[in-house]
C-alpha positions as CSV (number, residue, x, y, z in Angstrom):
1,X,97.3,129.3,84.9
2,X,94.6,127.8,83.2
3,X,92.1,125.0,84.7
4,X,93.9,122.0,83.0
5,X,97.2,123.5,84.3
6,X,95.3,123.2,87.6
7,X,94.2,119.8,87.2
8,X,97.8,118.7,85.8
9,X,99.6,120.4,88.9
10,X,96.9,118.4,91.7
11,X,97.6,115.3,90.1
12,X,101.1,115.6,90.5
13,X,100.7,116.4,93.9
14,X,98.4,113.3,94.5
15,X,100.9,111.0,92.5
16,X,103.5,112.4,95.3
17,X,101.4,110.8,97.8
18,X,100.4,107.6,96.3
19,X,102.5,104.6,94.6
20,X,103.1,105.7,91.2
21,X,103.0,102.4,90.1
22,X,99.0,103.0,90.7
23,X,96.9,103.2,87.2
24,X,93.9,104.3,89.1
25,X,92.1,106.4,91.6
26,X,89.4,106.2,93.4
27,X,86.0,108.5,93.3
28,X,87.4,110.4,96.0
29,X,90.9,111.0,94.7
30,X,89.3,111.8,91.2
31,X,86.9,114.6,92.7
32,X,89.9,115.7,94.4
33,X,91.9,116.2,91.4
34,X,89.3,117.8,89.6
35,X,87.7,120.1,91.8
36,X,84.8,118.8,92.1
37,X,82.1,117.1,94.2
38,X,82.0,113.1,94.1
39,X,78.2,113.8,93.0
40,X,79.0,115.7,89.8
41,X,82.1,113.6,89.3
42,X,79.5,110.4,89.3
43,X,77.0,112.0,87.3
44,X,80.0,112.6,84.8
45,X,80.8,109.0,84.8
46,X,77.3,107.9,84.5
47,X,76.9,110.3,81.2
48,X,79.8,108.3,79.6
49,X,81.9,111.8,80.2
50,X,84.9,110.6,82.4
51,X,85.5,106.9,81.3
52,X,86.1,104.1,84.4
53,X,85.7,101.0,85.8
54,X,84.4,98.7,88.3
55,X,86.3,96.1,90.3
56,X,84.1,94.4,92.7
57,X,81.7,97.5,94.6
58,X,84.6,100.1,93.8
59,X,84.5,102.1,90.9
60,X,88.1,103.3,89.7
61,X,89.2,106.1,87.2
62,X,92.6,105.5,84.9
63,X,94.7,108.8,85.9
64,X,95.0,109.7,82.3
65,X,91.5,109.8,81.8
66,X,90.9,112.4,83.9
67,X,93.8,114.5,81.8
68,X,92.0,113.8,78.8
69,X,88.2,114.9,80.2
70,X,90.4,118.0,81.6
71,X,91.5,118.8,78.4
72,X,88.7,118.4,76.0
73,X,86.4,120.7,78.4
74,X,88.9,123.2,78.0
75,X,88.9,122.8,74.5
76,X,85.5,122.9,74.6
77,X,85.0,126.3,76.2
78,X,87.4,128.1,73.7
């Protein structure tokens, strides 16, 4: 199963426990999904690497951006 596999199957799991009428996810549910730390996913967001947005203090992450980042590393390290 390859990492994007991963990241495809964990997003299906968190879409099981949220509405899926929700576009977004937080910093928390992103790092989640991902695997990794809320640090490194913030430094990521801060590079311009994982596109988001801000809505009053929260910052929020479109679910399909976080595909796309998945996919393009793994791309990448081919």
């Amino acid at each position: 199963m390859s990492d994007t596999d991963i990241i495809i199957r964990k997003l299906d799991e968190i879409n099981a426990r949220i509405s899926e009428k929700k576009i977004t996810v937080s910093i928390p549910e992103a790092a989640e999904i991902l695997s990794l730390g809320e640090s490194k996913l913030k430094e990521l967001i801060y590079q311009g690497e994982i596109p988001s947005l801000k809505v009053g203090s929260r910052r929020l992450i479109r679910r399909e951006s976080l595909k796309e980042w998945a996919e393009r590393e793994e791309q990448n390290a081919v």
